[in-house]
C-alpha positions, -999 to 999 in steps of 0.1 A, spaced: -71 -164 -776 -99 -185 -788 -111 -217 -763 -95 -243 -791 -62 -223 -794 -62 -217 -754 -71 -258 -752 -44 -269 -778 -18 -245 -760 -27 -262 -727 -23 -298 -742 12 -289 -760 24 -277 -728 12 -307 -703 24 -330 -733 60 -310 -730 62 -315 -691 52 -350 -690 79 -356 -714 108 -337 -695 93 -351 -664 97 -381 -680 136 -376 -690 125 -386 -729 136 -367 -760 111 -353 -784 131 -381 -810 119 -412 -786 87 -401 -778 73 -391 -816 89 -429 -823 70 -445 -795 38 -428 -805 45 -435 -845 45 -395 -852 73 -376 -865 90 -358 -847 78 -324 -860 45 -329 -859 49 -336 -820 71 -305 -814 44 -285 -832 16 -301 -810 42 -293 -778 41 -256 -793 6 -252 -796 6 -251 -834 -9 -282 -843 -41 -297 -831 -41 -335 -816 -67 -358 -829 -80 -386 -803 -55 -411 -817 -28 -386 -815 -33 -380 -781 -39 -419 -773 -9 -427 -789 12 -399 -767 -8 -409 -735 6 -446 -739 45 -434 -749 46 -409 -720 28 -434 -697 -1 -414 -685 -36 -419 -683 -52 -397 -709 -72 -374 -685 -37 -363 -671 -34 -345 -707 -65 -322 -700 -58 -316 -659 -29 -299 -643 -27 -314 -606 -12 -348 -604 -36 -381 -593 -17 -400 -563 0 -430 -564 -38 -449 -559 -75 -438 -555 -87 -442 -521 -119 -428 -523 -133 -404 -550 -167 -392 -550 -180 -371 -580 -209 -350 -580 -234 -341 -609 -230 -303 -603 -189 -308 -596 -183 -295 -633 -195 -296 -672 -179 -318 -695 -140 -315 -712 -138 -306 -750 -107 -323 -775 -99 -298 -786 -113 -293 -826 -125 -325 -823 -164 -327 -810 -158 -349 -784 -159 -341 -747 -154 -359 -715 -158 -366 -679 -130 -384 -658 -151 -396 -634 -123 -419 -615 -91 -435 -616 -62 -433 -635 -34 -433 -610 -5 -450 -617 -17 -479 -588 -50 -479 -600 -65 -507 -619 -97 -491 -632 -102 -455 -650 -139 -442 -656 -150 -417 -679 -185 -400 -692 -183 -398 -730 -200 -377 -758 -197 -386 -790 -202 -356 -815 -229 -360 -841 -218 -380 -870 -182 -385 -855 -162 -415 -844 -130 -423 -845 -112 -436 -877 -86 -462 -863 -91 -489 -847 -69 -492 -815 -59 -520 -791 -46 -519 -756 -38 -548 -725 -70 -552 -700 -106 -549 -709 -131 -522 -711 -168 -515 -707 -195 -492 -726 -230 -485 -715 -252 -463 -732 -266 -439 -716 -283 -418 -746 -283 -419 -779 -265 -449 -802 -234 -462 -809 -215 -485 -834 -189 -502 -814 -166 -521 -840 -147 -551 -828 -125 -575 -843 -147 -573 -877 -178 -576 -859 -203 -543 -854 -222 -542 -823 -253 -513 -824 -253 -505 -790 -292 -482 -775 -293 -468 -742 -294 -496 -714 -270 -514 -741 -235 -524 -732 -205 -544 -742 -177 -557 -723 -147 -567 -741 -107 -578 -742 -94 -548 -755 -65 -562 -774 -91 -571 -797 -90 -540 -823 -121 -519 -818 -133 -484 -822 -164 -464 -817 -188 -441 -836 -221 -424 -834 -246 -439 -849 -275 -423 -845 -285 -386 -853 -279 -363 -822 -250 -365 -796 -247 -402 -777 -234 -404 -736 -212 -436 -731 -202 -443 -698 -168 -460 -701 -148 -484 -676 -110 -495 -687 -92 -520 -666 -58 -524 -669 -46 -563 -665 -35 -572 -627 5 -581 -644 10 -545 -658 36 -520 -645 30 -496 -620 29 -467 -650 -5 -478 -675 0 -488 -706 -27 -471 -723 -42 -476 -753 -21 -484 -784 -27 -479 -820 -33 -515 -837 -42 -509 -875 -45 -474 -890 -35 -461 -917 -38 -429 -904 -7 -429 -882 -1 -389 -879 -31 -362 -876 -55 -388 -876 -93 -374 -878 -112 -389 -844 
């Protein structure tokens, strides 16, 4: 088995447990997420490959954070202390996607904050512009980045950063011509549930197998 087939395999079945875990039927869950419901019991199955707004869509419906899709062990209720290293690990691939990440921090259910190292493939970004409760921040570390929000385009160079309400619409995308390194910080708001509610699909017209 391939890494991509072995990756999408491991996805479908974290995406299956979270959703028993969760008591939810493949019906309420593909509704939630605005999929159908085959596409998401193909994705379960291994036979269909999640984009990044498939898998931000499922992340909010199943109330996880969306580096519990790519790691087995569960976080704890909150983050104590968590120290990373630069030699702990190389980076995560989405599967047939081009991106890959870090989870540097966060994420559990108590938490407020959730860090991650970005890289955003070469002429790549993602096509739908989402919108989620809380506010997030990108810094550049290499490379550039279009950062789209609420009609306005930021060009973001390394030292460059941009803090904003993320219930604005907004989306990301490479723009320059090799791989860019975001480091990105999403706060949840101080009223939300215990569970996150992650990031949720604003306007897209791209609502199943949506290309990052």
């Amino acid at each position: 088995m391939d890494k991509v087939a072995e990756a999408t395999r491991e996805i479908g079945n974290r995406l299956r447990s979270a959703r028993i875990g969760a008591g939810a039927t493949l019906a309420s869950v593909a509704r939630q997420a605005g999929l159908s419901e085959s596409f998401l019991s193909r994705l379960e199955r291994g036979q269909a490959v999640a984009s990044i707004a498939n898998l931000i869509q499922l992340a909010e419906a199943l109330g996880l954070g969306l580096h519990e899709l790519f790691q087995s062990a569960s976080a704890p209720a909150r983050t104590r202390v968590a120290v990373h290293r630069g030699d702990a690990g190389g980076m995560k691939d989405v599967a047939a996607t081009g991106y890959r990440f870090r989870h540097l921090g966060g994420g559990a259910p108590l938490d407020r904050l959730e860090v991650f190292h970005l890289v955003f493939p070469r002429a790549k970004g993602m096509s739908a512009m989402v919108s989620h409760p809380g506010q997030e921040h990108c810094y550049v570390l290499s490379g550039e980045v279009l950062f789209h929000v609420d009609g306005a385009t930021h060009r973001l160079k390394p030292g460059d950063g941009i803090l904003i309400d993320s219930q604005l619409p907004h989306r990301a995308e490479n723009g320059g011509r090799g791989q860019a390194h975001v480091l990105m910080t999403v706060a949840r708001p101080a009223d939300a549930s215990d569970v996150p509610d992650w990031w949720h699909l604003a306007t897209t017209t791209e609502k199943e197998e949506a290309r990052p």
